[in-house]
Structures are given as C-alpha cells and as structure tokens.
C-alpha positions in Angstrom: 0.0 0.0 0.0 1.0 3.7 -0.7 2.1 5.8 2.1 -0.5 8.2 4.4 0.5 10.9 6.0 -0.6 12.3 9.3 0.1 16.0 10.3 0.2 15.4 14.7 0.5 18.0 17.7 2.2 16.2 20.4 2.2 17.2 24.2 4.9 15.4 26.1 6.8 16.4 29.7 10.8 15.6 28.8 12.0 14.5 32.1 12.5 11.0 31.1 13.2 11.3 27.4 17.0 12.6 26.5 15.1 14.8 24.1 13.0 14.8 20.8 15.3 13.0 18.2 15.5 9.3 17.9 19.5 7.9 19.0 19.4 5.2 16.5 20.1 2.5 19.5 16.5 0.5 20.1 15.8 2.9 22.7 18.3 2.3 25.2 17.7 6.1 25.6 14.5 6.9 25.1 13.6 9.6 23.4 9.8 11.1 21.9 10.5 10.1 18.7 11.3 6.6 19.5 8.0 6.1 21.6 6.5 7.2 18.8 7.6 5.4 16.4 7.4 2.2 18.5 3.4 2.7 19.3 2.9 3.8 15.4 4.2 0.7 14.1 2.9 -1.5 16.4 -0.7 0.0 14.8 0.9 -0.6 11.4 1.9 -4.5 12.3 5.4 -3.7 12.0 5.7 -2.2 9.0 8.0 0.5 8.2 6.8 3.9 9.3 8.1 7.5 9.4 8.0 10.0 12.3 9.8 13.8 11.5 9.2 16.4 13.8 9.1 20.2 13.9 11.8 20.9 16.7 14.4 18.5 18.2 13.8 19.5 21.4 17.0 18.9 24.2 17.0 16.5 26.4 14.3 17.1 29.6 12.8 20.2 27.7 8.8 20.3 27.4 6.6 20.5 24.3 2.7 21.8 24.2 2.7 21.7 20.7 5.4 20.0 18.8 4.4 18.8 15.4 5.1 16.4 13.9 4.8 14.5 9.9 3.5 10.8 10.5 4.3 8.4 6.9 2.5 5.1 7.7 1.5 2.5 5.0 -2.2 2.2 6.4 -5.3 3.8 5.8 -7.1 4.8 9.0 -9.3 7.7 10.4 -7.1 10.7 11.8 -9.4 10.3 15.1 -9.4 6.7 15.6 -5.0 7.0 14.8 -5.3 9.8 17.7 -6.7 7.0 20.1 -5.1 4.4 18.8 -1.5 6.2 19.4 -2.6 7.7 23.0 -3.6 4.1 24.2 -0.4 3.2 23.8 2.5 5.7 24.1 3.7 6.7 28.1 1.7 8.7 30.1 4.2 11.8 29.8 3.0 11.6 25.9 -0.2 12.7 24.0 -1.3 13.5 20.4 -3.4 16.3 20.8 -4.5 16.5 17.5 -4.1 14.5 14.2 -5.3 15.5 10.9 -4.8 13.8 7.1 -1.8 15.8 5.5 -0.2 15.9 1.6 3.1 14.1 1.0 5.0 17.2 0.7 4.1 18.5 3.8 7.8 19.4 5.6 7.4 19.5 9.7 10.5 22.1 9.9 11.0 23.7 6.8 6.9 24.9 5.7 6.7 26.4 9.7 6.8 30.5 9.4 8.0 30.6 13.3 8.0 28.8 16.2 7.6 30.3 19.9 8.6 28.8 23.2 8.4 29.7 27.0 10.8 29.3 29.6 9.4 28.8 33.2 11.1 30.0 36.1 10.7 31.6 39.9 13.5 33.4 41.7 11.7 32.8 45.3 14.4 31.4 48.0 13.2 27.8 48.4 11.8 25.6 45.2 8.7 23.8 45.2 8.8 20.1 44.4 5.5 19.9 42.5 6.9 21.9 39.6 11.0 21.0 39.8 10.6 19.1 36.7 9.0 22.0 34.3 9.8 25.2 36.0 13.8 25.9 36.8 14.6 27.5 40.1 16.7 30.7 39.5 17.3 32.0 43.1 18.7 35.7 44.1 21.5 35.9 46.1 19.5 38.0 48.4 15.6 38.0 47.7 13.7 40.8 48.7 10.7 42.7 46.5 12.7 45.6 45.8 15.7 43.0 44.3 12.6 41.5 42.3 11.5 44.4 40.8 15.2 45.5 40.2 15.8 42.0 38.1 12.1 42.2 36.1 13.5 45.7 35.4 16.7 44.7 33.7 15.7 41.3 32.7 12.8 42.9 30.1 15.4 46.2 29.1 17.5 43.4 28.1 15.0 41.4 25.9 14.7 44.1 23.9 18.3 43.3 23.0 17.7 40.4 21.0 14.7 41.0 19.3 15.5 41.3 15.5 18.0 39.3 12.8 20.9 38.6 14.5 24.1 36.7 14.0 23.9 34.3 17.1 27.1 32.7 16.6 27.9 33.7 20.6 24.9 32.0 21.7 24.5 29.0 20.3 26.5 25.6 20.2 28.1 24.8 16.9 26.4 22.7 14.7 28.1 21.5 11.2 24.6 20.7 9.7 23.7 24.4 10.0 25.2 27.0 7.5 24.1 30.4 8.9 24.1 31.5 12.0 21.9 34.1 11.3 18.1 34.3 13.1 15.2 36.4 13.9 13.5 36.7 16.7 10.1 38.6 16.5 9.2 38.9 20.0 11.1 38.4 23.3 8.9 39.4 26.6 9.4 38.5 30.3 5.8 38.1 32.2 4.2 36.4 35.0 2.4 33.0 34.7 -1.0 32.3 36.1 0.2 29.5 38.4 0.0 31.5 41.4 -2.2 28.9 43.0 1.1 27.1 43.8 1.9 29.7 46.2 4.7 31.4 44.7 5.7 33.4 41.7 6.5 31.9 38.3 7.8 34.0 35.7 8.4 32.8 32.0 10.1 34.3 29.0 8.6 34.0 25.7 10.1 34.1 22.6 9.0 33.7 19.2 11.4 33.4 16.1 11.8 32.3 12.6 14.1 29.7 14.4 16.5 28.7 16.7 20.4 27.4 16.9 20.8 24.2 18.9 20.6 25.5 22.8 20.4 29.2 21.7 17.1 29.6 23.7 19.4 28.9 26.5 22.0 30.3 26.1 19.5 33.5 25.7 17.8 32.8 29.0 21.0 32.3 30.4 22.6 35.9 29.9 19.4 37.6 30.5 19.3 36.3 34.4 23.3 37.0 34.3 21.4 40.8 33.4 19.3 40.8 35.9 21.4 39.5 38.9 23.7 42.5 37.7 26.5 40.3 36.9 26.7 41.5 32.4 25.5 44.5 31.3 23.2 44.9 28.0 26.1 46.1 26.2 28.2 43.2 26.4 25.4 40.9 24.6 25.1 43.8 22.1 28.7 43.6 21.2 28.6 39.9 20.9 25.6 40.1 18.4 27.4 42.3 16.4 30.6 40.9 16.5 30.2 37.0 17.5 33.1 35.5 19.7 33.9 31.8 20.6 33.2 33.1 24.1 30.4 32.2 26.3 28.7 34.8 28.2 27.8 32.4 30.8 26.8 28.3 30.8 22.9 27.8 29.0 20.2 27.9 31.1 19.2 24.3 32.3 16.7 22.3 30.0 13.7 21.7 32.4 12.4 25.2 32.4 12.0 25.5 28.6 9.1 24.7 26.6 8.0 24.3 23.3 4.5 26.2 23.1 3.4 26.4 19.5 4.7 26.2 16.0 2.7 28.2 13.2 2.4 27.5 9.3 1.5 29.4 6.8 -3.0 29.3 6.6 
C-alpha cells in the first residue's frame, strides 16, 4: 500500500526522554520520537513507518505543541489514529490532535515561526511539585525591591535580541547548519498564572523564525546573568554584532523550557 500521511500536535513532559530525536540504539535512551515510532508501528503491524518532527527539542525540555509528519502504509481515520496512538504511548506523551496531511508537507521547513516559553521563579526555596517544568533561579538575596530590580533589567535586556541577528555567541556549533543568522520577532518577560502554587513563576517567551541548537538557552541564560547585575546589555550587544567563541555564561538548564506552539502558513 502507498504511504499516508498524518500531520500530529504532540504534548509530552521531557524528564524522562533525552530529548526529541531518535538515537538510532533501540531505545536504550529513550527519546519522543522513539516512543512514537514504536506505538505507530505497532498500529501498522510492524511495518515500516516515518515520524519527523518540527523541533528537536534537548534533552528534559517540554513541548505543548510540537508537530510532527506521521508516513505510515495504512489507511485509517485521523481520530481513531489519535486513540489508537494515546492508548499506547507513556503517560508523559499525548497526540493532541491528528489531521490527514499531503506528501510534501515538511514539519520544519513549511513552519513560518516557532515560539517557546521558559518557566522559572527566583523565590528562595523551590517547590517540588513543579521541579521538573519550571527551573529555580534563586537571588543571592531575595527581597521585592531586588525583584523588581531584576524584572526591570531582565525585560530592558529582551529588547536586545529581538531582530536578525548573528547568534554565533549564543549557540552551540552545529556543522549541519550554515548560517548563524536568526530572527527573533518577539522576546517578553511576564508572569504565569500558576499562582495557586503559592509562589511566583515568571516565564520568557520568545517567538522566532528559528533557533540554533541551545540558543534559547544560552538567551535565557545571559538575561538572568542581566538581571542579577553580573553582564550588562552592552556586552550581549557587542557579541551580536561581533560574535566571539566566548560564552557569556553556561545555557540555562533544559527543564524550564518549553515548546508552546509552531505556526504554518494558513
């Protein structure tokens, strides 16, 4: 039988998976892709099947809506594949929508941008219930005027990146890639609605044409550096407009990063 194809969103919580892209080794570390693969063609009776995502996401980062090109050599309803996948992939994975797509149909390339979120508090003491999706970014000495001092600087220094940019200085180098050269349309720093926890989570979303391997990160990363007063503005200016080797600082870590939504062209 001819191949079908399957446009997916997938949900999935990363903290088990050493990220998005298959490892070629049978899932001795697992990975989205290879639980996906593995429920798809158990559907297919073990037939050769095709899974290409969006975004390879790092390892323990997050995803709301990563999406994802399913190639399968089976006919079946998009709705009853939707079930059929959820009833059998791990808990920390979910289709949240699947809909019948055209062969050409490219995951990464057809997307016009792609915007993530990257959770995080600065309060003194962590909260276990969100360790795993929100990364604890403590002051060295928390009080509300050091708060608003850090929002302060933190958004000032947004403002920095938005635009094309050579990213060279904040990215990890990656052969596959020719240009280092991105856009980012929007970078903001604002205040989730999870106060129900009982403390404050902030996230910074950012929206671009798309991204170098870890330069979200690495982003992140220098903006706290800005906000605990440690790098000023003009230092990631400098390295925007004339890239370095150099680090700024290590990336941020993985868990507080999250993949919110990738958009194509209506």
């Amino acid at each position: 039988m001819t191949l079908q194809y399957y446009q997916v969103i997938i949900s999935y919580k990363g903290s088990n998976y050493f990220g998005w892209q298959d490892q070629g080794d049978g899932g001795e570390k697992p990975t989205v892709q290879f639980e996906m693969l593995k429920a798809l063609r158990k559907i297919c009776g073990f037939a050769y099947c095709i899974v290409a995502g969006a975004s390879r996401t790092d390892g323990g980062v997050h995803a709301q809506g990563q999406v994802a090109k399913l190639s399968i050599p089976l006919s079946i309803d998009p709705a009853k594949l939707l079930l059929g996948l959820n009833s059998l992939l791990p808990s920390d994975i979910r289709l949240l929508s699947c809909l019948s797509c055209a062969k050409d149909f490219n995951p990464n390339k057809n997307c016009v941008s792609k915007k993530y979120r990257y959770y995080f508090t600065i309060e003194k003491v962590s909260l276990p219930a969100l360790s795993d999706i929100v990364a604890h970014v403590p002051l060295l000495a928390h009080d509300s005027q050091q708060e608003l001092s850090f929002n302060k600087k933190v958004s000032e220094a947004c403002d920095v990146f938005v635009g094309e940019h050579d990213f060279y200085s904040f990215s990890t180098r990656d052969k596959s890639v020719s240009s280092s050269v991105r856009r980012v349309n929007k970078l903001e720093l604002l205040k989730s609605n999870l106060s129900d926890f009982g403390i404050t989570v902030y996230y910074l979303e950012i929206e671009g044409d798309g991204f170098l391997k870890h330069m979200i990160r690495y982003i992140v990363a220098a903006l706290f550096e800005v906000g605990r007063g440690k790098v000023d503005s003009s230092l990631i200016e400098e390295e925007l407009m004339n890239p370095s080797q150099d680090k700024i600082c290590p990336k941020a870590k993985a868990k507080g990063l999250h993949l919110i939504e990738i958009t194509y062209k209506e």
